[in-house]
C-alpha positions in Angstrom: 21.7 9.7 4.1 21.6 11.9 7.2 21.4 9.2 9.5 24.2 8.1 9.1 25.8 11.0 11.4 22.9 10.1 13.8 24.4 9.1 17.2 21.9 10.3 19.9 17.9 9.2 20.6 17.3 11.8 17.5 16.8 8.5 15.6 13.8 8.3 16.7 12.4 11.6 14.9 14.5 10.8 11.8 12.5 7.6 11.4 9.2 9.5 11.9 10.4 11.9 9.5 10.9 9.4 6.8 8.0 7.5 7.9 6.1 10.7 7.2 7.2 11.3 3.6 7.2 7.9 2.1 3.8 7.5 4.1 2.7 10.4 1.6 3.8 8.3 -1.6 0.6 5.6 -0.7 -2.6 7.6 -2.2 -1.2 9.3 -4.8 0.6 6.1 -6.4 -2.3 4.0 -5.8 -4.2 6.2 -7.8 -1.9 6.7 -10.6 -1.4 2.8 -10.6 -5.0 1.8 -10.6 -7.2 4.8 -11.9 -6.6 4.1 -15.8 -6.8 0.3 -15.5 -9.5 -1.4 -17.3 -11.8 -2.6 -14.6 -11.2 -6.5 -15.3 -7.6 -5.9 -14.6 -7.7 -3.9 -11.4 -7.7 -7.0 -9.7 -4.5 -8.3 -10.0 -2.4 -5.2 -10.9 -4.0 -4.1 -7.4 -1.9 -6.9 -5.6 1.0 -6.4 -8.0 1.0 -2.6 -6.8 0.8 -4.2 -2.9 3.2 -6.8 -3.5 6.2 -3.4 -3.4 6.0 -3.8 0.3 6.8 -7.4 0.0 9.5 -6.9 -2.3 10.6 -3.9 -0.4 11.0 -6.0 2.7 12.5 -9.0 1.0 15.4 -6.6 -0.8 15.5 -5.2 3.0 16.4 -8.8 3.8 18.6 -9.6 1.7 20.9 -5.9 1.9 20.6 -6.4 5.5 22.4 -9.9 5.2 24.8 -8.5 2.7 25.7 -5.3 3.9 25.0 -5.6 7.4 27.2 -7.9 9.4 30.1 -8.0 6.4 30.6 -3.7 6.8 32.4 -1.6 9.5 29.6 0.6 9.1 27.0 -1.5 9.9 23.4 -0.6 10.0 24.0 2.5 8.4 25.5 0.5 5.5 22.2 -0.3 4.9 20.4 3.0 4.9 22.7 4.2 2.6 21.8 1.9 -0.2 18.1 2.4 0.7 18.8 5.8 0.0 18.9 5.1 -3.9 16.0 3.9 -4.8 14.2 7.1 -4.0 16.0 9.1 -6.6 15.1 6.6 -9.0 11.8 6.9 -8.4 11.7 10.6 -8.6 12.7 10.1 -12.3 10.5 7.6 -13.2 7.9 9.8 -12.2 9.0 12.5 -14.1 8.8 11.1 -17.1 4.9 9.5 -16.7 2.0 11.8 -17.7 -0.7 12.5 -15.3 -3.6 9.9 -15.5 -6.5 10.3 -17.7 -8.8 9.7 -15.1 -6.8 13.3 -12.9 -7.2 15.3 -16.0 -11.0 14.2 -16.6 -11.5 15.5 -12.6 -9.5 18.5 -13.4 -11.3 19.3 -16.6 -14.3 19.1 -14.8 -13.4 21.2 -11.5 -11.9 23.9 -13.9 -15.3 23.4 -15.7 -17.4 24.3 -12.3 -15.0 27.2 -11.5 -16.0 28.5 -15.1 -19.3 28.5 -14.3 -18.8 31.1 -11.2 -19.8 34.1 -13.2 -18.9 38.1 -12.0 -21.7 40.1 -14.2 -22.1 38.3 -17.3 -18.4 37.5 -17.6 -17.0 34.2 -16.9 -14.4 34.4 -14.2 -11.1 33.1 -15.6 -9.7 29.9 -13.6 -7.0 30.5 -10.7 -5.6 28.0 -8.6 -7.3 29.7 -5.8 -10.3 29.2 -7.2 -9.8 26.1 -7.7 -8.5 24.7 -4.1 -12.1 26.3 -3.0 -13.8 24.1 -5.3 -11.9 21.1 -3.7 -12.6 22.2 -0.5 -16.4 22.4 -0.9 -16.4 19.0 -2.9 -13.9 17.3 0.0 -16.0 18.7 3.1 -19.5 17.3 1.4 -17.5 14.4 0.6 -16.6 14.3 4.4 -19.6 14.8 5.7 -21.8 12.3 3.1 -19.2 9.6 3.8 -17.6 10.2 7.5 -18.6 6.8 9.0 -17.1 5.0 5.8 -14.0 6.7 6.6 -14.3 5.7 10.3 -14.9 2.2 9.4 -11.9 2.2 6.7 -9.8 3.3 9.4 -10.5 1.0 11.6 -10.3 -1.4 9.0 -6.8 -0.5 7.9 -5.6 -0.7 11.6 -6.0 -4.8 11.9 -4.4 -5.0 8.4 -1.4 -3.3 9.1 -1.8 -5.1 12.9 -1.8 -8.5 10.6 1.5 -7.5 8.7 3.1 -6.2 12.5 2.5 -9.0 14.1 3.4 -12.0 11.4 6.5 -10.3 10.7 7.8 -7.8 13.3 9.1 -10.3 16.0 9.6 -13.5 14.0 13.2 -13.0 13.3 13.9 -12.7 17.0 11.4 -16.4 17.5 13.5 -18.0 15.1 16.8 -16.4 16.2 16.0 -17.1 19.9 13.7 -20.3 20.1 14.3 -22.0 17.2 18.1 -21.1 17.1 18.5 -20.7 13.8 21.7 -18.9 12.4 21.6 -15.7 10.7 21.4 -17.4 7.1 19.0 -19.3 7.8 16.7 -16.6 9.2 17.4 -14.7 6.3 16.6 -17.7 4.1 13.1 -17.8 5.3 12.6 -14.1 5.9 12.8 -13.9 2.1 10.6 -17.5 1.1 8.1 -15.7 3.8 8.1 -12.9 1.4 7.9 -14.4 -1.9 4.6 -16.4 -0.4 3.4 -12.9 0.4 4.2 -11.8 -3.1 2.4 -15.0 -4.6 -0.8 -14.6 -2.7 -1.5 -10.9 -3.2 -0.8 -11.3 -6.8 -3.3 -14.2 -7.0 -6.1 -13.4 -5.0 -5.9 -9.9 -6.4 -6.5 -11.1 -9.4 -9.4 -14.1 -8.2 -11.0 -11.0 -6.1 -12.0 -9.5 -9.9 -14.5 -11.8 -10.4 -15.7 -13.8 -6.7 -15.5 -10.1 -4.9 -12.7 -8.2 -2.9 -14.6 -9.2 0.5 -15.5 -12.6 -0.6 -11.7 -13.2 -1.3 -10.3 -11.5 1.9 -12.1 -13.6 4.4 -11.1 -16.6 3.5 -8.0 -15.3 3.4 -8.6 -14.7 6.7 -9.8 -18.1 7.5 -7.2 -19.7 6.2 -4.5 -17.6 7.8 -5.7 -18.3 11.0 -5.7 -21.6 10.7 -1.9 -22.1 9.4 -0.8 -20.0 12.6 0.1 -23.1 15.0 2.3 -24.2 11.6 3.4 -20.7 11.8 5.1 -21.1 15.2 5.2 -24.9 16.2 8.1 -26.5 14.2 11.3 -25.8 16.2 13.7 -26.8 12.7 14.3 -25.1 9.0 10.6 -27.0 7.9 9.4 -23.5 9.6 10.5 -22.5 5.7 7.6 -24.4 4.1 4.8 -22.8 7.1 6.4 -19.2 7.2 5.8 -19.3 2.9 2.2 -20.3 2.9 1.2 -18.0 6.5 2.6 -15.3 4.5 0.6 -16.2 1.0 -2.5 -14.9 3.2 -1.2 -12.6 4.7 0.1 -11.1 1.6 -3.2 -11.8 0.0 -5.1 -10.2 2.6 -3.8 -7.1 1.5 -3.8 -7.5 -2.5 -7.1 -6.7 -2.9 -7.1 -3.7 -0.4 -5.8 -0.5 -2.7 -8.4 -1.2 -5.2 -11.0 -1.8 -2.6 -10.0 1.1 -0.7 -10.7 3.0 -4.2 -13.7 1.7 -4.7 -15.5 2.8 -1.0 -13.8 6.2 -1.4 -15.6 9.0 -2.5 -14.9 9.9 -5.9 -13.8 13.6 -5.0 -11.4 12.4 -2.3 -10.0 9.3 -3.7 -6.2 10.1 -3.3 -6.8 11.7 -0.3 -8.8 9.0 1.4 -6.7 5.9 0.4 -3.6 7.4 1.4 -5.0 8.6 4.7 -7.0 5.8 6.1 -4.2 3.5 5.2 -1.6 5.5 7.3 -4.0 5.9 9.9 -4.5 3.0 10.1 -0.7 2.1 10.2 -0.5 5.1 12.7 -3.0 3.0 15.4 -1.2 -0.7 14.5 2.4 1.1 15.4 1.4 -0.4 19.2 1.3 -3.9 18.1 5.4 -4.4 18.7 4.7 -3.3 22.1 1.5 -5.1 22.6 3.4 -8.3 21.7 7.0 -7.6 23.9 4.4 -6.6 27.1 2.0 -10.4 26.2 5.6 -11.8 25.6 6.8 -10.5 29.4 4.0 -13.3 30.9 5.6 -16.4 29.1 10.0 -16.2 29.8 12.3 -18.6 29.2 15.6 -19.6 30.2 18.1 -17.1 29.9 20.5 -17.8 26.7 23.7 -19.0 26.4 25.2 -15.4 27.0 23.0 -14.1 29.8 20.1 -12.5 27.7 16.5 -12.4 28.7 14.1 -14.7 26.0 10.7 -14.9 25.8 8.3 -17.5 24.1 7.8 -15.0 21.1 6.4 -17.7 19.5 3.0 -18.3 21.9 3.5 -14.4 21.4 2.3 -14.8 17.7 0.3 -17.2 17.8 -2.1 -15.2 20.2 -1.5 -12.0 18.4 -2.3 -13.4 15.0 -5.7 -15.2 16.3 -7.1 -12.3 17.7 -6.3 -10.2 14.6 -7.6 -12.5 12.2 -10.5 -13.0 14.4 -10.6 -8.9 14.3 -10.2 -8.0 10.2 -12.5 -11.1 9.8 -15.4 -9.4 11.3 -15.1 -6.1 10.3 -14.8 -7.3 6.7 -17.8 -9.6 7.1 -19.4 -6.2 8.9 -18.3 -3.9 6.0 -19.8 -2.6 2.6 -18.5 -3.6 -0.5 -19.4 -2.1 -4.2 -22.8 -3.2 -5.7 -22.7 -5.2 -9.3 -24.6 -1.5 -10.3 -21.9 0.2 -9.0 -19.6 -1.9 -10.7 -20.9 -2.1 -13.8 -21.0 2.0 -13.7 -17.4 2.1 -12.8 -16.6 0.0 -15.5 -18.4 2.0 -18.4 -16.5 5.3 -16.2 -13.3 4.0 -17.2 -14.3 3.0 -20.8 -15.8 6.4 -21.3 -12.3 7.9 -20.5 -10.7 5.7 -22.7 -13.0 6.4 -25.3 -12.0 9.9 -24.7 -8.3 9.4 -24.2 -8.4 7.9 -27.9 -10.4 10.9 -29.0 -7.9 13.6 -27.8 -4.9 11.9 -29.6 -6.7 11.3 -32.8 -7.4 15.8 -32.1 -3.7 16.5 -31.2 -2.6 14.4 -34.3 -5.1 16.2 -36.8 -4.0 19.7 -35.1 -0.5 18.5 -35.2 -0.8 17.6 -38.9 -3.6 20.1 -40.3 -0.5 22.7 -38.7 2.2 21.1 -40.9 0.1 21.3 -43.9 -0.2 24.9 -43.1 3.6 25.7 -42.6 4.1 23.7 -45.9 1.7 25.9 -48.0 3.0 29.0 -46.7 6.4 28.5 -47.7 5.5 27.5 -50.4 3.6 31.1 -51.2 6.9 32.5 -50.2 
């Protein structure tokens, strides 16, 4: 809401602002998406939870078209609807529980702070206690783990490199080049998304049982090779290329938040997905200026108003082949959970089920063991 009195290059630091807050939202809802899940259907709710970005940027697309050219306001039209959402959000949160699988950690860290004893009395919990629990468990974490986290980073940088640099400047290629009006660049902004949203909902869901790397890469290989379609057709067929670049693209990424939970240590789970994901966004922020300085070597004639063009298409296609090339390797370089690990996981999540079930079936016989009671004393009364 406060950009809309925004007038100077203060935009700038309002956009890393919000960048900075909603970058804080990834870990934690992650977590509280995935943690509970039976293990079988982590898979698929993992690029259900992915596909939000997708959806976020087709809705983008679509407000845009509505709000932005048909309003005096303009742009800022625009951020004040995006401003709703967020308050929703902040009630729907409200209203969920914490996870099973953040009260079973809990439990146990308020079990270890327990065990610190003064004498031979036990001293009582604090949070202070508490947060030096975490921070021994999170610095061993660090230091047993530190060139996982590296290589997630790393990782996580031609990912969000992958999403840059299909989507970032391929408005302008099909404004520019392709001359398409703004309907029609709308039209397939929004099919590119809904391929996104197909393919991280289905490979999530195949990654389950052939493997979250197995999966990826040929996502990967077939991305790369549907990046000449991507970019070659200079007419509204670009529709049919832009939907099924984007279904690997988008499922690329489905399997990523629960493979991301998987490497992570246990003890830093939130923590670590959230953080090597937006560091990872943090080092791909260059690739809009990497491609305007690779699209500076390949100009075109001026347009029909004056303005400088550039082949933003060659622009891609080079971009994306290096990239996939890049997220190709290090996923072929990279670890992945073992069937052991797996199968323990698995029998983790069952166990807090199991004990989920239990702690109702307690609270209901407390519940009801404390009615009977209230009932008998009135009736002694």
């Amino acid at each position: 809401m406060a950009s809309r009195w925004v007038v100077s290059h203060t935009p700038q630091a309002f956009k890393q602002l919000l960048n900075r807050l909603a970058a804080g939202m990834y870990g934690p809802a992650a977590s509280t998406a995935l943690a509970d899940l039976p293990y079988d259907a982590r898979g698929i709710l993992s690029g259900i939870y992915q596909n939000g970005y997708s959806t976020g940027y087709l809705l983008a697309a679509v407000f845009y078209r509505a709000l932005v050219p048909t309003t005096s306001h303009g742009w800022r039209s625009l951020f004040w609807f995006a401003a709703v959402p967020p308050l929703l959000l902040i009630v729907f949160r409200l209203a969920m529980p914490e996870t099973n699988h953040f009260q079973a950690i809990k439990a146990e860290r308020e079990a270890r702070v327990n065990e610190r004893q003064d004498g031979n009395e036990l001293v009582p919990p604090t949070n202070k206690m508490s947060i030096v629990v975490f921070a021994k468990e999170a610095g061993k974490a660090v230091k047993d783990n530190w060139v996982l986290l590296i290589y997630m980073v790393v990782l996580m940088t031609g990912f969000n490199s992958c999403s840059h640099g299909s989507q970032d400047f391929f408005p302008t290629f099909l404004k520019n080049q392709v001359q398409l009006d703004a309907t029609n660049v709308t039209v397939i902004s929004i099919v590119g998304q809904l391929g996104s949203i197909t393919g991280g909902t289905i490979l999530g869901f195949v990654s389950t049982f052939s493997g979250r790397r197995l999966i990826m890469l040929i996502a990967c290989v077939m991305g790369g090779a549907l990046v000449p379609a991507y970019i070659l057709p200079r007419s509204t067929s670009l529709v049919v290329s832009a939907f099924f670049e984007q279904v690997f693209v988008g499922g690329v990424w489905g399997p990523i938040p629960i493979y991301l939970m998987e490497l992570s240590p246990v003890a830093l789970r939130t923590t670590v997905i959230g953080l090597t994901y937006q560091l990872g966004n943090l080092a791909s922020s260059a690739s809009a200026t990497i491609q305007a300085i690779i699209g500076e070597q390949f100009p075109l004639s001026p347009g029909p108003t004056g303005e400088k063009r550039f082949d933003y298409g060659k622009v891609i296609a080079i971009f994306m082949a290096a990239v996939w090339g890049y997220v190709f390797i290090f996923l072929l370089l990279g670890p992945e959970m073992s069937q052991e690990e797996r199968d323990k996981e698995a029998e983790a999540v069952r166990s807090l089920e199991r004990k989920r079930q239990e702690r109702k079936i307690n609270v209901r016989s407390e519940k009801q063991a404390v009615e009977e009671h209230t009932v008998d004393t009135i009736e002694e009364v």
